[in-house]
N, C-alpha and C positions, 0 to 999 in steps of 0.2 A: 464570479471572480472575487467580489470583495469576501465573501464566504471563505472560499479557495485561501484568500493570502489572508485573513483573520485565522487560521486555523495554521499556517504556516508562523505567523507572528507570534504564537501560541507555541512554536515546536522549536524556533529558534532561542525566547527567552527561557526554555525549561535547560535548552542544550548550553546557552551561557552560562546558566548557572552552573551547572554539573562543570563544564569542561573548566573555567576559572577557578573554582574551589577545587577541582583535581589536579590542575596546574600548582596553583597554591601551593598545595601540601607536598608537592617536589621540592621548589624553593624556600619554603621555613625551613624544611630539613635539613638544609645545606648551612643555614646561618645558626643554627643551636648553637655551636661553637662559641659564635662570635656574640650571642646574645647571651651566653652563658660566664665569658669573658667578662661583658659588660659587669655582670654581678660579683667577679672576684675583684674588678675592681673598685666598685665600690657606690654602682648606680643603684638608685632604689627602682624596683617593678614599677614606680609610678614614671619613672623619669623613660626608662625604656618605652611603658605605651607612651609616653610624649613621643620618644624618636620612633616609632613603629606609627603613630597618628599622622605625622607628619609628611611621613613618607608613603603612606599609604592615601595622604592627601593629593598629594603631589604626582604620584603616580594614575590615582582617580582621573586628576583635573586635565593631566596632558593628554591622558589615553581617551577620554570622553570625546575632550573636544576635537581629536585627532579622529576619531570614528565618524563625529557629527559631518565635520570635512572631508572626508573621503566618501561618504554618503552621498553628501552632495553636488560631489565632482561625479562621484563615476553613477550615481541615481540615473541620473539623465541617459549616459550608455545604455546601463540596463533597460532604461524603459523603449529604447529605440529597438533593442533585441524584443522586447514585450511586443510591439506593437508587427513589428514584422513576425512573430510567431500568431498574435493573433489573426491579422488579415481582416481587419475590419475597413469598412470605406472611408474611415479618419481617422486619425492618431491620435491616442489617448494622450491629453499633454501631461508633461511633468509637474507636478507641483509641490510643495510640501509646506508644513504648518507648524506653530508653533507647538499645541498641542502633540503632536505627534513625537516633535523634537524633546518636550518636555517631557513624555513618557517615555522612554528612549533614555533620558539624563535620569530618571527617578529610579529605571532598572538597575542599571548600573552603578547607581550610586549605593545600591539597597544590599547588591553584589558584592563591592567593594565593601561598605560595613562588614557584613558578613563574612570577609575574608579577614579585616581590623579584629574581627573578638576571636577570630579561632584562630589570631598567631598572638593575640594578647595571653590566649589561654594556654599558649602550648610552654608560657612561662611563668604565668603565674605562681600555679601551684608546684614547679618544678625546682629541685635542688640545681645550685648555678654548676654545683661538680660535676653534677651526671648531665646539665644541657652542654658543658663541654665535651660530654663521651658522647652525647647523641647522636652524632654522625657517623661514628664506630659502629654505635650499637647495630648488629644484624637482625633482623627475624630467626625466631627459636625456631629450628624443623617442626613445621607442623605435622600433626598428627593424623594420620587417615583416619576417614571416618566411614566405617560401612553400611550406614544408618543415610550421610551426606548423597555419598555415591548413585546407592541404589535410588534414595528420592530424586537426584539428577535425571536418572532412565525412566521413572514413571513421569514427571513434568515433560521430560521432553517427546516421553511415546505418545502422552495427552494429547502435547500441542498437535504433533506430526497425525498423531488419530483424527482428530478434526479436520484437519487437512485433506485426508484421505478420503475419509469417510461422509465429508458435507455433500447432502443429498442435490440442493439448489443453490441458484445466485444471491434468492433474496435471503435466505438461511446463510448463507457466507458472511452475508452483510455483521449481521449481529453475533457471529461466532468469531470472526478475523479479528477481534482485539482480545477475545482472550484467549485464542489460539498465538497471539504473539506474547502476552503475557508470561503465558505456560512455557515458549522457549526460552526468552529470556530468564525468566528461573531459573530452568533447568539449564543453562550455559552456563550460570555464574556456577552453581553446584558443580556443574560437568569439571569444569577449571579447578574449582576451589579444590574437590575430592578427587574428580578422576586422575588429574595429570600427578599428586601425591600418589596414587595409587603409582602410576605407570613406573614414576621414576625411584620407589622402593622397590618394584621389583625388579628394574633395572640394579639398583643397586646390592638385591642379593645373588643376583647375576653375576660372579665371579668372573666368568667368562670376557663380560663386556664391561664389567665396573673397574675391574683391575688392571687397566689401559692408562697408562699417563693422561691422555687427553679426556678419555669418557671420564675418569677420576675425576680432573677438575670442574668439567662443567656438571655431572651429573649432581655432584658434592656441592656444588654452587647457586647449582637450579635449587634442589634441595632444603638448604640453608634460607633463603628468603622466599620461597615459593606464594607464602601467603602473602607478599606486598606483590608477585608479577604475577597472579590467576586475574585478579583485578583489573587489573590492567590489561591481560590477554583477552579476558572475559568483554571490557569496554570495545576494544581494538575487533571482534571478533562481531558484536553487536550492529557496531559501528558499518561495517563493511557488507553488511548484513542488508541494512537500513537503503547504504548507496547501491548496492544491487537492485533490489527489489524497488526502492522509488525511481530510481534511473530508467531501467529496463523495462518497466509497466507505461511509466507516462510517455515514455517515447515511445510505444505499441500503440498506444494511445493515439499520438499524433501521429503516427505514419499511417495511422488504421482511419483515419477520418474518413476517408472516401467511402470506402466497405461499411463505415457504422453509418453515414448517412445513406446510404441504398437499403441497407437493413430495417432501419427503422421506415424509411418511407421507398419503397417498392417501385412507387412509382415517381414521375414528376410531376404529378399531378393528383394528391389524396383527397379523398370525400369522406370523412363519418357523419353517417345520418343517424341519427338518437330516433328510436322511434316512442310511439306515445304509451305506456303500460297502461293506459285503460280502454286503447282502441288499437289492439295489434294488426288489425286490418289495414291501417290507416299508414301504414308505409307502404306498404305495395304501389298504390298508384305515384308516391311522389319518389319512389324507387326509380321507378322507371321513366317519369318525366326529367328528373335531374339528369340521369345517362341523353337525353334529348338532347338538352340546354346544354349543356358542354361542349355536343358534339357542334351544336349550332354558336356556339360562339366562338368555338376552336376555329368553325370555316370560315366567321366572316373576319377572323385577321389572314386568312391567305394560308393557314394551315389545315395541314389534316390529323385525325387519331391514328397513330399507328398502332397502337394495342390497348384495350380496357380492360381491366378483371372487375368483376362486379359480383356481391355477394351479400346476402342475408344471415344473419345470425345470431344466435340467442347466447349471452354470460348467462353460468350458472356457479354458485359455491357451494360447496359441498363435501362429503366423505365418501368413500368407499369402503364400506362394508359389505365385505363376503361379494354377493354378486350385484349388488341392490349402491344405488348413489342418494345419499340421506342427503335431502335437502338442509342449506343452511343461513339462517338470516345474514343478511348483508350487513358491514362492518368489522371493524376491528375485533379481535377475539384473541386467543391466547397463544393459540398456533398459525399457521397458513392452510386455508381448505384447498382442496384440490379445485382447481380451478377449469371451466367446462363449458364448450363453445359447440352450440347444435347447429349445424348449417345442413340445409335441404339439400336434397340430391339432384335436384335441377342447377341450385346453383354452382354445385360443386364439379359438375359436370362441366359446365362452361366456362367454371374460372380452370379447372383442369385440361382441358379439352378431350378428356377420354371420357367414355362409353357406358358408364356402370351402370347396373337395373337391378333393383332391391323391392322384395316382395315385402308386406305390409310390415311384417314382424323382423325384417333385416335392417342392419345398420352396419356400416365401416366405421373404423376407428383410427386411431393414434395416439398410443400414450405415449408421454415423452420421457417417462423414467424406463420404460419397457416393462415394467413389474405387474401389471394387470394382462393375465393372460390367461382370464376363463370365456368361456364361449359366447356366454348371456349376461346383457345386464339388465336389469329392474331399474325405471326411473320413474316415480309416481305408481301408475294405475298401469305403463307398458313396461312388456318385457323385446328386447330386440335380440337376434341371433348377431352373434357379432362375427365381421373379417376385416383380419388388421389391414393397415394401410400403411404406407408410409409417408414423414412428414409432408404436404402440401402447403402447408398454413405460416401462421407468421415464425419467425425466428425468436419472438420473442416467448414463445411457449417454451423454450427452455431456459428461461428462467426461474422457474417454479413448476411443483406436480401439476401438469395441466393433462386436460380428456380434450381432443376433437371427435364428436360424435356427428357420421352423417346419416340420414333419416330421410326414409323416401319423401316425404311432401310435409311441405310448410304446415299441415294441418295436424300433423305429430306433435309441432313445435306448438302450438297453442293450445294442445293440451297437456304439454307438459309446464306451460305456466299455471291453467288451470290447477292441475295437482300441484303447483308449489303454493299457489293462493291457499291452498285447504292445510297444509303442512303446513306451509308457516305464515299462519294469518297476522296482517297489519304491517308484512313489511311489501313494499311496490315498485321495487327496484325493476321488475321482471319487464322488460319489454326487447323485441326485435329491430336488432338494429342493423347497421351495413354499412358497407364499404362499398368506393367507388375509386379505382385510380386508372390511373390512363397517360400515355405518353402521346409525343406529336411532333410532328417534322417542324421543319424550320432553323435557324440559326439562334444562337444562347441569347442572342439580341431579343427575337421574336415569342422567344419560351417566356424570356423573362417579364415582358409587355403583358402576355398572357395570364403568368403566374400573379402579376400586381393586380389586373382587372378580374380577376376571379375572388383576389385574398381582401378586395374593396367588398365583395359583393357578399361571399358567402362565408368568411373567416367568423364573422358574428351571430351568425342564422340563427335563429331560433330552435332549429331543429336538427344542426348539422356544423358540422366545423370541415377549413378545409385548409390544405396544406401545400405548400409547395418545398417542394427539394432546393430548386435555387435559391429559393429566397431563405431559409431554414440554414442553409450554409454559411453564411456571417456568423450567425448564434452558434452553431456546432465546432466554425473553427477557434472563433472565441476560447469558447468552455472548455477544449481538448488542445488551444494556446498554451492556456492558463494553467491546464494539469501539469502539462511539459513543461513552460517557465518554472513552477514551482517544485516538481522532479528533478530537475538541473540544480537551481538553488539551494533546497535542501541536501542533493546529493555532493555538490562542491562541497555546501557546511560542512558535511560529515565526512568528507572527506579530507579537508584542513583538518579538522582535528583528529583524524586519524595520525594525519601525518603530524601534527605537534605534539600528541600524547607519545606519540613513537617516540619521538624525539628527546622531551624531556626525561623520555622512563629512560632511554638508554646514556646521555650524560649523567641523569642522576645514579644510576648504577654503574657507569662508569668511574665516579668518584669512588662509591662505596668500594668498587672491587680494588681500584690502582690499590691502597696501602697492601692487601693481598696480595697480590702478586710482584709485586717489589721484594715483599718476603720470600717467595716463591724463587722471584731469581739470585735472591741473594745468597738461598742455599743449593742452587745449581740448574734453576729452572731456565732454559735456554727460550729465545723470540718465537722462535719456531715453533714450540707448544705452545708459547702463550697465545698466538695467533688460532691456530686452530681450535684448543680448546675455548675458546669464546665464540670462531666460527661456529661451531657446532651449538650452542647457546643461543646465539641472535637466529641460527637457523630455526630451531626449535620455537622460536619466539615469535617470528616471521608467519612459517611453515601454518603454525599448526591453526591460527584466528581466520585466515581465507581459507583451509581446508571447510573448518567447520561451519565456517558462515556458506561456504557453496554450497555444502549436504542441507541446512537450514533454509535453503533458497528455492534448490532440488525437492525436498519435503514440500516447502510451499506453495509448488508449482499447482496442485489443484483446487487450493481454494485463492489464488491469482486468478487462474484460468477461467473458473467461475464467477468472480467479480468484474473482468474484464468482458462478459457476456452482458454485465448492464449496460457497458460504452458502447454494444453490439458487433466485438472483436469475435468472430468466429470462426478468423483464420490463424490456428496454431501457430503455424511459420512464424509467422510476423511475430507472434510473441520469442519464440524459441530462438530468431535469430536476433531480435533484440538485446536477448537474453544472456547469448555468447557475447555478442559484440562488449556488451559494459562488464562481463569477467573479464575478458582478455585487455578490455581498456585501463580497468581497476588493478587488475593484477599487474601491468606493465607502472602504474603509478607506485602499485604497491612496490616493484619490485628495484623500483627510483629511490624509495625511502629506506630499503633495506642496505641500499649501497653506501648512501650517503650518511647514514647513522653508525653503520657497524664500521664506518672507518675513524666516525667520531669518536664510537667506545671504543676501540682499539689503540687511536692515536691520544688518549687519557691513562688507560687501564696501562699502556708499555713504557 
């Protein structure tokens, strides 16, 4: 968790920055005028940054300490909503520090500077006559660019190819930042070139240019397009952002039940490490452990109601052609295909079916399905091979993994021997296994069991051991914490959706009213003026949740993939998450679109 929110503290100070210097630069724009004034009448640039220091003081000191205060009124709330998302046996108390508070005042101070030089500058070097037109002043029609365009469709095919095409979970891991990299580029280009593109060729569209209402807005869009792609382009990101963090961590959290049975199968897990220089030397305490269990299961008054029990050999490696090239243990440059030999006795009684395999046969499962020759070569044996389907853990699809089963444990010990000769001096190779087991009784009684087993054998020398109930504080914690932090981030981004909306449309509200006062002063009636800006803010609205849904839609495969680490492997649950924060986000969105477009409306008329 402290992980969790240091990486969150990290996303909210980068979004402060941006979203207050983008603010900013709305409201200098509006006072050019009046700072321009200052200069005809007669202040020097130094006396202005006095009045811009002062005020940028002032406004620092109140809004600081006014955050610090709110912090710590509603801190406390929040952490009451924390602690009921995590479900821990005690409540994490509130607290907070000086330190904390003072990094906090150092951001914001550093911000605020930062906003002091870039409106000191926007007069320094400017004539006072033209900071009086600066308010006037529109964006020149930008120019298409077909060079801008097409790079927009290869960054964005890029991103969405990754997407598509990411083979694993643990590959997802290290490609999903610059699979979002690659769209965010390509949206800013999308915006910046495509939407020039759309609305020239609307506008040699006769047809539909030559309309009162499409005239003014297309002509309008047109006219400052490169101050609102930016701004569509943020708005677009933005929405982007609260989908996908929303939608996942809350998959997240609703999925906890299903990823804790995933990961541990049973309520009761055994891995036994066996010894790589005496692979004999689990057999006998294989099946003494299975004993002790059952005997200490009995004397609380319980019984086993089902055990899977099984032997089995990790291997890393390649695939080549038909043959599996051994490969030392360790980090390396790629991920080997990953390879688990279990005997056909055990597979048979952890399965409960019947199968008989002659010296040289072997069943399989690969979990990419992409291996589909008859034989494969391992060491010194070659096996006829017949597919199977998954029996094994859930966690093999996470990465190219081989379940290979082999008639008798004595295959498997020579296929350590041929890795020993292949690849001398590494000793990783030894036989290990698993033990889990369920048992009557009431959660009271499991749980007595799970403490006296997790005293005895959690530290073993030879084995570690698990329990599901007790594993549950930790898992709902971790998948709290995701959720806490997917709501927070997704709120942030979502306030500033809605205040950049805000501001873009008053500050173009101003821009457009002197226009359109002209407009009706030489016959333009309310009634176009209304529409044709409906048609504008729709446009505005319309098209940053269109494209952030397609951007979300594309994403869905390497989501789906990464959400296979939390052990989520039921679709639905994502899919209806998924819906649920469009239609919650778009209903927010669709709040901001009403209450803005009557703000630029009730300016612009």
């Amino acid at each position: 968790m402290p992980t969790l929110f240091g990486i969150g503290v990290i996303v909210i100070g980068i979004f402060s920055v941006i979203f207050i210097l983008y603010t900013n630069s709305f409201l200098i724009k509006r006072r050019k005028k009046e700072i321009g004034l200052y200069g005809i009448l007669g202040l020097e640039k130094k006396h202005v940054a006095k009045i811009l220091f002062f005020e940028t003081f002032f406004t620092s000191i109140l809004s600081i300490a006014a955050g610090l205060m709110a912090g710590l009124i509603f801190g406390r709330l929040v952490f009451m909503l924390l602690n009921y998302l995590l479900r821990l046996p005690s409540n994490i108390g509130y607290s907070t520090s000086l330190m904390t508070a003072a990094a906090t005042v150092a951001l914001f101070v550093g911000i605020f500077g930062i906003t002091y030089l870039y409106n000191v500058s926007q007069f320094t070097f400017a004539n006072p006559i033209k900071l009086l037109k600066g308010k006037q002043e529109g964006e020149k029609e930008p120019k298409g660019s077909i060079i801008l365009f097409l790079l927009s469709l290869i960054f964005l095919a890029w991103g969405y190819g990754i997407s598509l095409t990411i083979p694993d979970p643990l590959s997802a891991i290290s490609k999903f930042f610059l699979a979002v990299l690659l769209v965010i580029i390509g949206t800013y280009l999308l915006f910046v070139s495509g939407s020039i593109f759309i609305l020239k060729a609307m506008k040699k569209n006769k047809r539909i240019y030559y309309r009162p209402g499409a005239f003014i807005s297309i002509s309008g869009m047109l006219y400052r397009m490169k101050q609102n792609t930016v701004g569509l382009a943020n708005i677009c990101i933005l929405a982007s952002m609260v989908i996908i963090a929303v939608s996942t961590t809350v998959t997240i959290f609703i999925g906890s039940e299903e990823t804790l049975e995933n990961r541990f199968p049973y309520e009761n897990n055994m891995t036994l490490h066996g010894d790589p220089e005496n692979v004999d030397a689990i057999n006998p305490r294989f099946f003494e452990l299975q004993d002790q269990f059952r005997e200490e299961t009995k004397k609380l008054g319980l019984e086993v109601t089902e055990m899977e029990t099984y032997r089995y050999q990790n291997l890393f490696g390649r695939l080549n052609g038909n043959r599996f090239v051994f490969e030392k243990s360790g980090p390396g440059t790629e991920l080997p295909v990953f390879m688990d030999v279990l005997p056909l006795e055990d597979f048979n009684k952890m399965t409960g079916k019947s199968y008989s395999l002659a010296d040289d046969e072997a069943l399989y499962y690969h979990s990419t399905g992409t291996y589909k020759k008859e034989e494969l070569a391992i060491g010194e044996q070659t096996f006829q091979l017949t597919p199977i389907e998954n029996e094994f853990s859930e966690e093999m699809a996470l990465t190219e993994s081989l379940a290979l089963v082999v008639p008798n444990i004595s295959q498997i010990e020579q296929i350590k021997a041929d890795f020993e000769k292949e690849v001398p001096g590494d000793s990783y190779m030894a036989i290990n296994a698993k033990i889990g087991w369920n048992t009557t009784g009431t959660e009271e009684d499991k749980k007595k069991l799970a403490d006296q087993l997790s005293e005895e054998y959690s530290w073993a020398s030879d084995g570690h051991y698990e329990s599901r109930e007790n594993q549950r504080v930790e898992w709902y914690s971790m998948n709290g914490g995701f959720l806490f932090l997917g709501i927070f981030l997704g709120l942030l981004f979502t306030i500033g959706t809605v205040l950049i909306t805000y501001f873009k449309q008053v500050s173009e509200g101003f821009d457009d009213r002197g226009k359109f006062q002209i407009m009706q002063k030489v016959g333009l009636d309310k009634e176009m003026i209304q529409e044709s800006t409906r048609s504008q803010i729709v446009w505005m609205f319309l098209l940053p949740i269109v494209i952030a849904t397609i951007h979300v839609v594309f994403a869905y495969p390497i989501v789906r993939k990464l959400l296979l680490i939390f052990g989520i492997t039921n679709e639905m649950t994502w899919l209806l998450s998924f819906i649920g924060v469009v239609i919650a986000f778009a209903a927010i969105y669709w709040m901001i679109y009403r209450v803005t477009s009557r703000v630029y409306y009730s300016i612009v008329k």
